[in-house]
BAVO-157861 format. One record per residue (C-alpha): residue number from 1; z, y, x. Coordinates in pm, 1 decimal. Layout:
<sites>
i=NUM; Z=Z; Y=Y; X=X .
...
</sites>
This chain:
<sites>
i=1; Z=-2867.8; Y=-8794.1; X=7681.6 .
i=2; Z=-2520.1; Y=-8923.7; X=7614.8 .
i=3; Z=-2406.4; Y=-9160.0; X=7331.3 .
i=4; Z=-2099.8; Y=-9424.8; X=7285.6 .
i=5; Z=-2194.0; Y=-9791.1; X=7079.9 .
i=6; Z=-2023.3; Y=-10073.0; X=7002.3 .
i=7; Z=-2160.4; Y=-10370.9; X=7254.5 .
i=8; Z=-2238.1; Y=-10602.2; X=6966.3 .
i=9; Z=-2451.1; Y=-10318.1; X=6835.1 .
i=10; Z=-2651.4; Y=-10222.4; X=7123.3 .
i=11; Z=-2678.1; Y=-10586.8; X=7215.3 .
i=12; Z=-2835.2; Y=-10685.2; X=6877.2 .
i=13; Z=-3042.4; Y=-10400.9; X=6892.9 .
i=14; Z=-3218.4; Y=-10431.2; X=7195.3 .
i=15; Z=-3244.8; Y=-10777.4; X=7202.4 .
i=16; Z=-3429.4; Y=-10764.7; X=6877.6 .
i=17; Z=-3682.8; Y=-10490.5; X=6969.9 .
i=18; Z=-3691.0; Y=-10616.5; X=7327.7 .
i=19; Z=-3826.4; Y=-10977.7; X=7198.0 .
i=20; Z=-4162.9; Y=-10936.4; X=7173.3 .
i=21; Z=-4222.1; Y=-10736.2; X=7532.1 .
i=22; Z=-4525.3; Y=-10872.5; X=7708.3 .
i=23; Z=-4425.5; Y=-11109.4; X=8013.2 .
i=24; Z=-4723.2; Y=-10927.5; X=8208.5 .
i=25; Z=-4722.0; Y=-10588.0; X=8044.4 .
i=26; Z=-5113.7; Y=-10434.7; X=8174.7 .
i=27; Z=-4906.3; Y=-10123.2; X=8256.5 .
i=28; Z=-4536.4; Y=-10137.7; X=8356.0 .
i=29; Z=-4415.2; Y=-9873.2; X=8084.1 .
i=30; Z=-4482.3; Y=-10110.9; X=7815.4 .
i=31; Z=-4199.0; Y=-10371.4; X=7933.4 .
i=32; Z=-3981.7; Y=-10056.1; X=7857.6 .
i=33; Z=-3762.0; Y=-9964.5; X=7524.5 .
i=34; Z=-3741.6; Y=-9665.2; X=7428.9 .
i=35; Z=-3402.8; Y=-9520.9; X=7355.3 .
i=36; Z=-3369.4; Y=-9248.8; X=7117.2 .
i=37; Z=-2994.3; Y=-9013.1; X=7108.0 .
i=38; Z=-3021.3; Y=-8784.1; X=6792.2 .
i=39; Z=-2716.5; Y=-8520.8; X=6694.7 .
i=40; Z=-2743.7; Y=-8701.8; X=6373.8 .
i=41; Z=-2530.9; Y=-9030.6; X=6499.5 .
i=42; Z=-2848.5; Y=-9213.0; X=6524.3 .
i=43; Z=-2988.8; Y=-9406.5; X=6811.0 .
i=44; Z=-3303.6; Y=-9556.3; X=6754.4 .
i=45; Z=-3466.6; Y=-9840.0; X=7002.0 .
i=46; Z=-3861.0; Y=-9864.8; X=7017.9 .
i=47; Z=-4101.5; Y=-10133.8; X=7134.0 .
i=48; Z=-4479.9; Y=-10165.8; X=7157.8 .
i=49; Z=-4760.0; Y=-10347.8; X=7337.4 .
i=50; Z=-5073.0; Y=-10193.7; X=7190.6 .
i=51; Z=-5083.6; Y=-10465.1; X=6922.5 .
i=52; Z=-4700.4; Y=-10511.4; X=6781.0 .
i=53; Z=-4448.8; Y=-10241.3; X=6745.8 .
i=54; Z=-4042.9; Y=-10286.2; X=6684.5 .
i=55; Z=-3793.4; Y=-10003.9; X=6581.7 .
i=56; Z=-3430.5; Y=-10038.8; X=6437.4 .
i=57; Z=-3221.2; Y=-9776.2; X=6356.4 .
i=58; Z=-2853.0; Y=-9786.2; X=6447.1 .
i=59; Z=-2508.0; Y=-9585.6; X=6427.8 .
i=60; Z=-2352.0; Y=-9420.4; X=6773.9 .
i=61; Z=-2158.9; Y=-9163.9; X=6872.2 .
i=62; Z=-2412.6; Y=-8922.1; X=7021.5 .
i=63; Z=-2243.7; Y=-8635.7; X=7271.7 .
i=64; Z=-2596.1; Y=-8516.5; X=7335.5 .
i=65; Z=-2923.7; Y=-8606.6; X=7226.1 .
i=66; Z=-3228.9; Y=-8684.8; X=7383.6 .
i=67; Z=-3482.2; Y=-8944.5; X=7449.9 .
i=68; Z=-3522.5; Y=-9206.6; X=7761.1 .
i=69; Z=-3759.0; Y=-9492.0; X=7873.4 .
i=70; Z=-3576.0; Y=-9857.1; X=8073.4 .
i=71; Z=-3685.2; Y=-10191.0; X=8127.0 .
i=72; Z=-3580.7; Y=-10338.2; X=7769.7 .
i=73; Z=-3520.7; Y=-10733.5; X=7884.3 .
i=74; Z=-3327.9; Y=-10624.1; X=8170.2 .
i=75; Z=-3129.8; Y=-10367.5; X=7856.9 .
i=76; Z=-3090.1; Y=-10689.8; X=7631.2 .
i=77; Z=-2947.4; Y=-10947.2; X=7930.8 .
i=78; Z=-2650.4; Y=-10666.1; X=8072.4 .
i=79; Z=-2570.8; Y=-10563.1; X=7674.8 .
i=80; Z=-2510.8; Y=-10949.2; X=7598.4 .
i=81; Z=-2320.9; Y=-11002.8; X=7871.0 .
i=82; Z=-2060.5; Y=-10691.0; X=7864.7 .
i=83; Z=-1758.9; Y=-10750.0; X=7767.9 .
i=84; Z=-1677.2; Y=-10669.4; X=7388.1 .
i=85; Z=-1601.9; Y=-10264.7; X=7431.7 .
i=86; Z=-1758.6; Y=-9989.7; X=7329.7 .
i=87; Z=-2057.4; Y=-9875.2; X=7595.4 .
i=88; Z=-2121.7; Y=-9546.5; X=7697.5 .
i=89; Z=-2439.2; Y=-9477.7; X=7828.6 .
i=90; Z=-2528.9; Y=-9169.5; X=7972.3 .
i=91; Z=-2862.9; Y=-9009.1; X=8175.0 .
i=92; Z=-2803.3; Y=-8874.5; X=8533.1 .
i=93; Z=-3135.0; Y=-8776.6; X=8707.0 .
i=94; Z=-3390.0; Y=-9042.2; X=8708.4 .
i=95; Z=-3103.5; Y=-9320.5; X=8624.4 .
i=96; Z=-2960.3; Y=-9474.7; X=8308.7 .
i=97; Z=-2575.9; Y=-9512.8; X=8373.9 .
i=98; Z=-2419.9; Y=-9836.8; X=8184.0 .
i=99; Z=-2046.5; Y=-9810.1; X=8119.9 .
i=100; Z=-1828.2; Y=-10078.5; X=7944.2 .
i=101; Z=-1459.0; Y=-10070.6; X=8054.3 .
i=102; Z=-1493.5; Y=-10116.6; X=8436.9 .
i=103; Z=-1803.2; Y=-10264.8; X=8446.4 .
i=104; Z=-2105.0; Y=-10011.8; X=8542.6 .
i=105; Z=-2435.5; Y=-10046.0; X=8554.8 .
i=106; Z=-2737.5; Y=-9811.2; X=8698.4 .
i=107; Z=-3112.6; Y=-9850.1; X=8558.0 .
i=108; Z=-3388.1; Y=-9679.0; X=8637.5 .
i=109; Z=-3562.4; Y=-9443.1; X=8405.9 .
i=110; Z=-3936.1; Y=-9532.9; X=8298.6 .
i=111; Z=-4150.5; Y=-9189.8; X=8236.4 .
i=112; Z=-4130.1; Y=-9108.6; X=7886.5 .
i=113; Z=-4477.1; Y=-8903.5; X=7872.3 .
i=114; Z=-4663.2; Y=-9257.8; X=7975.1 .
i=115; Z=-4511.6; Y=-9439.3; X=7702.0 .
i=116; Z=-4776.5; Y=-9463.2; X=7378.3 .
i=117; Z=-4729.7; Y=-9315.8; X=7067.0 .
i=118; Z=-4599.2; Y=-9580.9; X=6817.5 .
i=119; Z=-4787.9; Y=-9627.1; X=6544.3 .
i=120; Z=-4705.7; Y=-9485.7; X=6182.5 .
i=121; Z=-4661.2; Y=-9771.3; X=5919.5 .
i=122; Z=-4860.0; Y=-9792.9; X=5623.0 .
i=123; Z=-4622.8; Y=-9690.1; X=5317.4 .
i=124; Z=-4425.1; Y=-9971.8; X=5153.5 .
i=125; Z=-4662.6; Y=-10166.1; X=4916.2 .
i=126; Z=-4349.6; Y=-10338.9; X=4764.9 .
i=127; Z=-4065.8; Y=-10637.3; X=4857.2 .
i=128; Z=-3996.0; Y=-10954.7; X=4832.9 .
i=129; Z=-3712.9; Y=-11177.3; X=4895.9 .
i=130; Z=-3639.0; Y=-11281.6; X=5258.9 .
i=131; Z=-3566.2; Y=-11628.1; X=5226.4 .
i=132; Z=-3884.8; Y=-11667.1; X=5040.0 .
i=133; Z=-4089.4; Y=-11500.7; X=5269.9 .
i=134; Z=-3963.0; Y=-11709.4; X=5586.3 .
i=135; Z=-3968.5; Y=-12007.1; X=5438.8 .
i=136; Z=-4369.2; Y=-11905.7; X=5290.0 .
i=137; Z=-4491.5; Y=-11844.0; X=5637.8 .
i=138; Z=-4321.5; Y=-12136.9; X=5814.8 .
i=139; Z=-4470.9; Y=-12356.3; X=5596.8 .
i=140; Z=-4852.3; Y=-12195.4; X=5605.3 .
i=141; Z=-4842.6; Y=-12113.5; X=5992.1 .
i=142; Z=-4790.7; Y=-12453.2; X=6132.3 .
i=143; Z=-5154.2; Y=-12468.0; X=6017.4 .
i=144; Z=-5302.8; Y=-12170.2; X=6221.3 .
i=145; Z=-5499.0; Y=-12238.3; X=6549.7 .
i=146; Z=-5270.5; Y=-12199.8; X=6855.0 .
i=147; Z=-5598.9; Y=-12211.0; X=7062.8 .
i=148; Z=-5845.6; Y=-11884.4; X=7163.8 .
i=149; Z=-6156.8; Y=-12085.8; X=7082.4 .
i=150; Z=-6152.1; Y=-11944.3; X=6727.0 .
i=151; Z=-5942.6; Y=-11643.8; X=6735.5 .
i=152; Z=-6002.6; Y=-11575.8; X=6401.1 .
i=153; Z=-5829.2; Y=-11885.6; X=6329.8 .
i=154; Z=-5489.3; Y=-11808.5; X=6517.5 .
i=155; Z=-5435.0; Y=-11568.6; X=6155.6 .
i=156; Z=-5269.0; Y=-11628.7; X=5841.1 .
i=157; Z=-5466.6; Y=-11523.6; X=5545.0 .
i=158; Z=-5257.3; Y=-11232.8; X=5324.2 .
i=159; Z=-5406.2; Y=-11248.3; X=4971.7 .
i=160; Z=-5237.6; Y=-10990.5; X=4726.2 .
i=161; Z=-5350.8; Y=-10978.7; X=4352.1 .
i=162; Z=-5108.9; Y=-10833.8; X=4163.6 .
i=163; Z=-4746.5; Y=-10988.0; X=4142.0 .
i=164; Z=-4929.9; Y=-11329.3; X=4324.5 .
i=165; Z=-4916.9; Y=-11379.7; X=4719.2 .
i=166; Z=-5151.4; Y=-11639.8; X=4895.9 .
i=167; Z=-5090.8; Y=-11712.1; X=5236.2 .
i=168; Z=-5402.3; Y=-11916.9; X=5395.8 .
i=169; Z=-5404.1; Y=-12114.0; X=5726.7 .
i=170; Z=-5627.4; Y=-12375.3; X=5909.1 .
i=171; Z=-5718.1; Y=-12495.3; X=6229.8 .
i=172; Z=-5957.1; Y=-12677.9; X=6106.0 .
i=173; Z=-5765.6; Y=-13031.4; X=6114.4 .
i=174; Z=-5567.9; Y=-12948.8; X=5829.5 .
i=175; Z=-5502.0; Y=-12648.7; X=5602.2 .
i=176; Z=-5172.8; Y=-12570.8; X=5453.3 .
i=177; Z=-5219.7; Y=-12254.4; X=5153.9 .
i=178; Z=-4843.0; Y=-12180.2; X=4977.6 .
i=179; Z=-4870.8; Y=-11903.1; X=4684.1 .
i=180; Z=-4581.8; Y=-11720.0; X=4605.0 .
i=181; Z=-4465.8; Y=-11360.0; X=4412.8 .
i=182; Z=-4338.2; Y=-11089.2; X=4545.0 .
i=183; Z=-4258.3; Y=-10736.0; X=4315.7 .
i=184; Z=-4538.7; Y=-10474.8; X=4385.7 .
i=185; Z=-4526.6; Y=-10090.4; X=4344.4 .
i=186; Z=-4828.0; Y=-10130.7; X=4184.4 .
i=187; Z=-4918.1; Y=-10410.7; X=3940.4 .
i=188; Z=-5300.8; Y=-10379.8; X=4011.6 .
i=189; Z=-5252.8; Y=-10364.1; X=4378.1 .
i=190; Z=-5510.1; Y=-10592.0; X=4568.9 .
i=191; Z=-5547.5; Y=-10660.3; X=4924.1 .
i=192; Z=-5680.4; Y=-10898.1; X=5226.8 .
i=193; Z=-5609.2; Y=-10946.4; X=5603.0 .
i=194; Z=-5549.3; Y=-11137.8; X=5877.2 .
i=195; Z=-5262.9; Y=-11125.6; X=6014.5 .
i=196; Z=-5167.3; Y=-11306.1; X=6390.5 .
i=197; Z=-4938.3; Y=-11598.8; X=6272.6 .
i=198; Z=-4728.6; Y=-11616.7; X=6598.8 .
i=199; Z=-4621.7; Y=-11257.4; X=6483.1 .
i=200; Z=-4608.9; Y=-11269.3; X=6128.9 .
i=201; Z=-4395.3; Y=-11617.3; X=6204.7 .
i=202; Z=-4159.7; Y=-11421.6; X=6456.4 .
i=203; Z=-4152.5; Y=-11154.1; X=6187.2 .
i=204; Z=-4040.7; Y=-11357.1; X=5906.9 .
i=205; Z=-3755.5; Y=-11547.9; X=6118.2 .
i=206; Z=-3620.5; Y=-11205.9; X=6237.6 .
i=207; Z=-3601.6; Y=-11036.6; X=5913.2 .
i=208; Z=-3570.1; Y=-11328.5; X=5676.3 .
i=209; Z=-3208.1; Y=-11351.5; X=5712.2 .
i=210; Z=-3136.7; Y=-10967.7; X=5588.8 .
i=211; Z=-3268.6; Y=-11000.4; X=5267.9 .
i=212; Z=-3499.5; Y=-10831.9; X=5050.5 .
i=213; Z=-3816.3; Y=-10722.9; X=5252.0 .
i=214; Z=-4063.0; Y=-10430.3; X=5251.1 .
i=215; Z=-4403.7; Y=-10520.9; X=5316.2 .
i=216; Z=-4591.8; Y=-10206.7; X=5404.8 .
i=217; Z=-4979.3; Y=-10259.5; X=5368.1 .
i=218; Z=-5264.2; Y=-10068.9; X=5462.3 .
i=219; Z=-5466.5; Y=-9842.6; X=5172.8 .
i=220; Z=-5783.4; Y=-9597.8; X=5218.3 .
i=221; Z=-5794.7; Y=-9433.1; X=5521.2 .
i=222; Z=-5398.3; Y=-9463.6; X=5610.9 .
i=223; Z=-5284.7; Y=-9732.5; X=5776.5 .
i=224; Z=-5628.1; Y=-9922.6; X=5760.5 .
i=225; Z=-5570.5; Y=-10196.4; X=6055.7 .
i=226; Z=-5234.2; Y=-10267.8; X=6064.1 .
i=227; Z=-4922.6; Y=-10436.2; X=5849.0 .
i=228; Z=-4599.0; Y=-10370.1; X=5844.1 .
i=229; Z=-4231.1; Y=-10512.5; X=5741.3 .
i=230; Z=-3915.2; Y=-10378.1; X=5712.5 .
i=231; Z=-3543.2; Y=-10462.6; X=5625.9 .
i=232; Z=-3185.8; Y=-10333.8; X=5780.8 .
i=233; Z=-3299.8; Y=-10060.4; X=5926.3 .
i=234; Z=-3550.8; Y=-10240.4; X=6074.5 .
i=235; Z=-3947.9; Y=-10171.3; X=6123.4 .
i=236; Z=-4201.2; Y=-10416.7; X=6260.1 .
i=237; Z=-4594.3; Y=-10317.4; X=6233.2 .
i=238; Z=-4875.9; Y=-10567.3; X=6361.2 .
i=239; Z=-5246.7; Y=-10508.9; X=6443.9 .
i=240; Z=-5432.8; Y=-10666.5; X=6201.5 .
i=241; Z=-5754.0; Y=-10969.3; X=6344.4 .
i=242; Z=-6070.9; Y=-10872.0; X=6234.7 .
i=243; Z=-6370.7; Y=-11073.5; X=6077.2 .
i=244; Z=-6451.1; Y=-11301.8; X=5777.0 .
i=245; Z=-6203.4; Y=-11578.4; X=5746.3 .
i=246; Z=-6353.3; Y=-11889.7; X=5649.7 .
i=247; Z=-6430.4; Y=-12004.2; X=5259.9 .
i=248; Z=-6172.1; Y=-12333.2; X=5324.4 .
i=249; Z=-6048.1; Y=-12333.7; X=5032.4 .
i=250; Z=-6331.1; Y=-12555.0; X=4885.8 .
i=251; Z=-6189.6; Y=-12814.2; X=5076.0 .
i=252; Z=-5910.4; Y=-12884.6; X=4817.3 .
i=253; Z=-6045.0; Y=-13199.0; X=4630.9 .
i=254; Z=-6066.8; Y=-13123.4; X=4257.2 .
i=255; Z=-5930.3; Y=-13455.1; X=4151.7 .
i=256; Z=-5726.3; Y=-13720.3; X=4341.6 .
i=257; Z=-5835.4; Y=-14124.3; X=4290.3 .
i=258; Z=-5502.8; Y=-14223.3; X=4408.2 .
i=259; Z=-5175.4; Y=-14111.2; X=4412.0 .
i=260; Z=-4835.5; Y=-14190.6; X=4591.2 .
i=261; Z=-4479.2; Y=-14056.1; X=4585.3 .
i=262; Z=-4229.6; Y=-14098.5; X=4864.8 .
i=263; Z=-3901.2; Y=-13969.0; X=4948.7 .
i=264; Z=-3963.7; Y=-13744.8; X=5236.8 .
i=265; Z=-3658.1; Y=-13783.5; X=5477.4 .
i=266; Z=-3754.6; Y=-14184.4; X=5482.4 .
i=267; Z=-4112.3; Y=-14112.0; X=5549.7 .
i=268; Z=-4036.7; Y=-13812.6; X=5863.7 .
i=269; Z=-3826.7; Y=-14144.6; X=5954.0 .
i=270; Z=-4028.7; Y=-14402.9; X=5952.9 .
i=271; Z=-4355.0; Y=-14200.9; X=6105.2 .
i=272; Z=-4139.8; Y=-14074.3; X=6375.4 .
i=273; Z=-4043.3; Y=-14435.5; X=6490.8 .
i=274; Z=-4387.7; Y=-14546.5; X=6443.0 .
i=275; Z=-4552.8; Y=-14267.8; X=6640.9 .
i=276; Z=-4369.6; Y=-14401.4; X=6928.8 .
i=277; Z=-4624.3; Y=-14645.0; X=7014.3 .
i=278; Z=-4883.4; Y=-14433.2; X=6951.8 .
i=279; Z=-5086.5; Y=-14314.9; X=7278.8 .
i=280; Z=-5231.7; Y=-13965.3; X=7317.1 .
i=281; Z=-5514.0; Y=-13912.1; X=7001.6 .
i=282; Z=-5466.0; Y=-14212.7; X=6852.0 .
i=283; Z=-5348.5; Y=-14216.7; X=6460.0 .
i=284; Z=-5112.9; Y=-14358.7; X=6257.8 .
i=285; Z=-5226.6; Y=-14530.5; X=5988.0 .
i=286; Z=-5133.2; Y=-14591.8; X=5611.4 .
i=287; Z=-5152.8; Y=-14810.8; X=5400.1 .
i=288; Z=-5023.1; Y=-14778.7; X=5007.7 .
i=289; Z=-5021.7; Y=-15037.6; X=4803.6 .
i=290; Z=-4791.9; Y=-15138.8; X=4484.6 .
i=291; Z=-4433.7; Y=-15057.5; X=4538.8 .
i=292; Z=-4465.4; Y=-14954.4; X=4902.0 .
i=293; Z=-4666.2; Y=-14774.4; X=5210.1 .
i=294; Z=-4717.9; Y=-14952.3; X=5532.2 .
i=295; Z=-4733.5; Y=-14755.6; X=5831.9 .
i=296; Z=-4879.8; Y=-14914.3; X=6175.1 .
i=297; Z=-4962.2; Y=-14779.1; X=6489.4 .
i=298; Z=-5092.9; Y=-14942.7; X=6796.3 .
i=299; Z=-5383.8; Y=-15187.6; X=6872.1 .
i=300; Z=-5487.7; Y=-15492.4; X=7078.7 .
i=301; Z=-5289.2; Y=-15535.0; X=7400.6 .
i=302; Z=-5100.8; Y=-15260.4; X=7385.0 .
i=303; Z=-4750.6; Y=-15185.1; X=7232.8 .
i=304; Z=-4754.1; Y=-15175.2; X=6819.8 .
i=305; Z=-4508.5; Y=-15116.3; X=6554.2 .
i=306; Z=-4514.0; Y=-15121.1; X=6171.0 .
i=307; Z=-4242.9; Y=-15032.3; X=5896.6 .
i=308; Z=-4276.7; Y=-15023.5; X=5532.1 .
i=309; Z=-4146.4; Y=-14749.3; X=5294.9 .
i=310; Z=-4103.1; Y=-14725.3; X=4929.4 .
i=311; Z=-4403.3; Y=-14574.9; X=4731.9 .
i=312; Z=-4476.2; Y=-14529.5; X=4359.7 .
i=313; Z=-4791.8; Y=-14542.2; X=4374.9 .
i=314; Z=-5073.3; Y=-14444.3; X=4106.9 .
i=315; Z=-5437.0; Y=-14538.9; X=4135.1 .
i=316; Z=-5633.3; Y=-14804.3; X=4338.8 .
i=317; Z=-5481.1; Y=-14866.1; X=4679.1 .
i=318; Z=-5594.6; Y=-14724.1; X=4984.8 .
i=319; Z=-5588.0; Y=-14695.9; X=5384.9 .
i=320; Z=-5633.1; Y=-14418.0; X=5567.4 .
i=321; Z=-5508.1; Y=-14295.8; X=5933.9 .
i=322; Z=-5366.2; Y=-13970.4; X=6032.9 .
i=323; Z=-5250.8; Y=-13761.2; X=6372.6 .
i=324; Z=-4949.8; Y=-13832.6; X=6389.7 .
i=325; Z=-4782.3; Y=-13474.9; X=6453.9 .
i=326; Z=-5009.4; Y=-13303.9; X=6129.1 .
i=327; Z=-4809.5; Y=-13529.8; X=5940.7 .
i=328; Z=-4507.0; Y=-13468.7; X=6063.2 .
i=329; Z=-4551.5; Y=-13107.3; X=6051.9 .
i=330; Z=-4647.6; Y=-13123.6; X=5704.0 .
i=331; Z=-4351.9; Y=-13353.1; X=5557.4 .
i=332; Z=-4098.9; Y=-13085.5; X=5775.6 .
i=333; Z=-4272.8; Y=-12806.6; X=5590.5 .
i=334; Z=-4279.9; Y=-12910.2; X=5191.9 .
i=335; Z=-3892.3; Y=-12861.6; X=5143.2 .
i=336; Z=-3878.4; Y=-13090.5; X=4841.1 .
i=337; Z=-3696.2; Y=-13439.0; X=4807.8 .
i=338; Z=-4066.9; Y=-13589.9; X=4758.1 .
i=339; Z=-4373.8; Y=-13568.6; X=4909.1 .
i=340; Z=-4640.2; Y=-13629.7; X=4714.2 .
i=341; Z=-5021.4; Y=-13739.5; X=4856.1 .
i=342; Z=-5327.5; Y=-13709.4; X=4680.4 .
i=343; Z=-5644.8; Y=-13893.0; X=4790.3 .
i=344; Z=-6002.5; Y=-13940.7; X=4671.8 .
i=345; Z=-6168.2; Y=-14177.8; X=4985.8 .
i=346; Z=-6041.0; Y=-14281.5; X=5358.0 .
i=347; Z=-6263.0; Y=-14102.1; X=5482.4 .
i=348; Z=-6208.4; Y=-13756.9; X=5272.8 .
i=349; Z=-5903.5; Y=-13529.7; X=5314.7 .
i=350; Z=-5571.2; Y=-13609.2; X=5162.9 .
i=351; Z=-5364.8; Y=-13303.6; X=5031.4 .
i=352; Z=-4992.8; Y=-13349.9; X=5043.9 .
i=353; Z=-4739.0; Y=-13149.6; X=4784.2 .
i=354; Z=-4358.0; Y=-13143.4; X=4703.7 .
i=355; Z=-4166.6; Y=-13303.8; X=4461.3 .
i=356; Z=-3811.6; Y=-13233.8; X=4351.9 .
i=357; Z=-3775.0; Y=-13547.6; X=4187.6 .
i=358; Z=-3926.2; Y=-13906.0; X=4180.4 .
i=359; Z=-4032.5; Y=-13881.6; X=3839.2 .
i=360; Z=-4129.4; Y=-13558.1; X=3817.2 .
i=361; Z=-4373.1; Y=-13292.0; X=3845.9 .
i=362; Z=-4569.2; Y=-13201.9; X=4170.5 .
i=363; Z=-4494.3; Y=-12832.1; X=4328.2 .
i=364; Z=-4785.9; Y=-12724.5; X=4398.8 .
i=365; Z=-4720.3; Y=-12358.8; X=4511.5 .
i=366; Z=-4757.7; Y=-12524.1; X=4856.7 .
i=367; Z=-5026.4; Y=-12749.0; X=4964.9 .
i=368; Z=-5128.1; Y=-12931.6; X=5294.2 .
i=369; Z=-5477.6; Y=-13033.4; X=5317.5 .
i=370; Z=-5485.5; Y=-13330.1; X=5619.2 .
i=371; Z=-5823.5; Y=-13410.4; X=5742.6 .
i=372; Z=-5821.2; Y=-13822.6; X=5803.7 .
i=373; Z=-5883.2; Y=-13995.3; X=6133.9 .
i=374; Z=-6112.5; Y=-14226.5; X=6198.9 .
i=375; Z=-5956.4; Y=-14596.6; X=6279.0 .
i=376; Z=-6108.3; Y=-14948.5; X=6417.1 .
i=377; Z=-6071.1; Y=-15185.0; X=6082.9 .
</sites>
């Protein structure tokens, strides 16, 4: 195998497929990329772990073709750091030779043969636009279980009907669900799974930026068990979790008692400095009254703090006490001027929306269901 790239190619390259190779692969082959020479000008890199699989496509100047196996982090650290030249690499025996002006590297070739087949991706179900996507599943995974207790709740929830995407996520402390559209091949397509929201989250950020993206989904007997995206010459696939997700979504109250609009920056603020004084577990709490919300954390002899925000409020007034961070996370993730937040009871969950403008209406393509703590009165 021989084959000349620009350094900002390879670099980019590698360090994209190379980014999701296990720390502790179970067998060393698998910390490997796979490097790809055809007569064609291609070179194509390859990644997989059993459960995720990474392939990009990219120009060279191939001399002669063929196929070899290296450690991909070690790949991704020496193509950053060459200086900005074209590199030739070139196979000699069982090593890799790295050439970029005077600086030369030698890597040891992985066997090829041990190296798992990567898996075929389902045929592309249809696309939607990048930016929407990523900024879909940031807002829904911050929701997902980052525990193994539950592993069916480490997932995000892919709904398709039709034109309409819902993406579902809970760890059982809150639930954030965002629906979306996306442009089908087929207009009666319908579809489930579970897919791992670490990846799906990496996925988004990675591809986001190139814009429109394929989403290729499974159908009958072909691709059954797996997902997979692609944009810029670039092809991630994911296992799929199996089991029933949970039927959560009853947990959306059906009407709201009392409602209150903020401007989001000052609230993220405010419940930042708050949350200061507030020790491991314990809440914030809220209270929204005419013109305002108060927020207080902090009890008896220890330190306390308290700062008021402005609040149009709607309905009878009302305390209640959240975890801090859910909050947070929440507020980060709506993306609108306002938050808005629904409630029925103290004691029932809250569900928090966006809001482009004071007076206007809620988004509620995107909702964050916040489960309530319980607080000393």
């Amino acid at each position: 195998m021989k084959f000349r790239v620009e350094r900002d190619v390879l670099a980019e390259a590698v360090t994209w497929v190379a980014r999701g190779l296990p720390n502790h692969p179970p067998v060393p082959v698998l910390a490997g990329v796979l490097i790809d020479a055809r007569d064609d000008g291609t070179l194509t890199l390859s990644a997989f772990d059993y459960e995720v699989s990474a392939k990009i496509t990219v120009a060279a100047e191939v001399g002669e073709s063929g196929t070899v196996l290296v450690l991909g982090r070690l790949l991704a650290d020496i193509s950053r750091n060459l200086p900005a030249r074209p590199i030739d690499v070139v196979s000699e025996g069982t090593k890799v030779q790295v050439t970029c002006g005077s600086t030369r590297f030698s890597l040891l070739m992985m066997p090829v043969d041990d190296y798992p087949t990567l898996p075929t991706a389902p045929a592309a179900s249809g696309t939607i636009a990048g930016d929407v996507f990523t900024q879909a599943v940031a807002q829904v995974s911050i929701a997902a279980d980052r525990g193994d207790t539950l592993p069916i709740l480490t997932g995000v929830r892919v709904e398709i009907e039709g034109e309409k995407i819902t993406l579902l996520a809970t760890d059982r402390y809150r639930l954030a669900m965002r629906e979306l559209t996306w442009n089908p091949e087929a207009t009666d397509a319908s579809y489930v799974a579970l897919v791992p929201a670490r990846t799906l989250s990496d996925t988004a950020k990675a591809l986001g930026a190139l814009g429109s993206i394929e989403i290729h989904l499974g159908s009958g007997t072909t691709g059954d068990g797996l997902i997979g995206f692609e944009a810029g010459q670039r092809l991630t696939t994911t296992r799929l979790l199996d089991g029933e997700y949970p039927k959560v979504t009853s947990i959306f109250p059906s009407s709201a008692d009392t409602e209150s609009v903020i401007e989001t920056a000052l609230l993220v603020e405010a419940v930042k400095r708050v949350a200061l004084v507030a020790e491991r577990n314990t809440p914030v709490r809220l209270r929204f009254s005419d013109g305002q919300v108060a927020i207080e954390a902090g009890t008896g002899d220890g330190a306390q703090a308290s700062e008021a925000v402005e609040a149009v409020l709607t309905g009878p007034e009302i305390e209640i006490a959240f975890n801090p961070q859910f909050l947070l996370d929440g507020l980060g993730a709506v993306g609108t001027n306002y938050s808005r937040l629904s409630f029925t009871q103290s004691s029932r969950p809250a569900v928090l929306s966006g809001q482009a403008e004071l007076d206007g209406p809620a988004d509620t393509s995107y909702r964050y269901v916040l489960m309530p703590v319980r607080f000393a009165s």
